[in-house]
C-alpha positions in Angstrom: 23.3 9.0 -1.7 26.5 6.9 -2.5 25.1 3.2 -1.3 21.5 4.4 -2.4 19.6 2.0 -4.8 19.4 4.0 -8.5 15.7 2.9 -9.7 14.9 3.2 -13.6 12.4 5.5 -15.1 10.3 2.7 -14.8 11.1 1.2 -11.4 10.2 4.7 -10.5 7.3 5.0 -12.0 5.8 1.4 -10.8 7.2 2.7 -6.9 4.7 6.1 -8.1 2.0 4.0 -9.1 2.1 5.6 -12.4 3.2 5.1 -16.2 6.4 6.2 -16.9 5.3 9.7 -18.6 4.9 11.0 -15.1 8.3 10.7 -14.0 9.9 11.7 -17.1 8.2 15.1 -16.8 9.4 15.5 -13.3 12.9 14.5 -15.0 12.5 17.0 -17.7 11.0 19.8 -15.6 14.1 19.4 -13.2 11.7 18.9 -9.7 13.3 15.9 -9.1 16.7 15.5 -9.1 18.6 12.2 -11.4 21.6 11.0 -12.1 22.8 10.6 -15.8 25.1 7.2 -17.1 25.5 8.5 -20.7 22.2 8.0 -22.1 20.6 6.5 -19.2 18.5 8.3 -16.3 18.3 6.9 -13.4 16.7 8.4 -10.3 17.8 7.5 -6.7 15.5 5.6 -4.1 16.2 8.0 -1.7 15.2 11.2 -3.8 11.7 9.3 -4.7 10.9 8.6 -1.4 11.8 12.2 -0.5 9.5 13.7 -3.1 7.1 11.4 -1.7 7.2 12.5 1.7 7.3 16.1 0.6 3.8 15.7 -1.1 2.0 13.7 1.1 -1.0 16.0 2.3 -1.8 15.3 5.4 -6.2 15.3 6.8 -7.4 17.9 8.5 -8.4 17.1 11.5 -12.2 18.9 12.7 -13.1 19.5 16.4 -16.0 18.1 17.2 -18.1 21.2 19.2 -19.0 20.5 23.0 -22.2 22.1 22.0 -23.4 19.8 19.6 -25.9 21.1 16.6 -28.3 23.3 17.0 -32.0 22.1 17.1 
């Protein structure tokens, strides 16, 4: 994380696709992890794309039956 881009609250959000409440509540419920300058929170690129990645659902998938429907 040390040459990792540090995003703002609000460069993370726009990244999100959200306002900025979102990720000040993943901030202040600690399930995402920041970096504090005094009073500033910043939030690494690396971290967001992380939590990204960890909560991408992925489709299911169905197999098609050889069978077809019934009649």
């Amino acid at each position: 994380m040390s040459s990792d881009l540090l995003l703002t609250v609000e460069q993370a959000a726009e990244r999100l696709g959200t306002t900025e409440r979102f990720p000040r509540r993943l901030i202040a419920e600690r399930r995402i992890a920041f970096v504090k300058i005094g009073r500033h929170v910043r939030i690494a690129d690396s971290v967001l794309t992380a939590y990204i990645e960890g909560n991408t659902v992925q489709p299911i998938r169905r197999r098609r039956s050889r069978y077809g429907r019934a009649a």
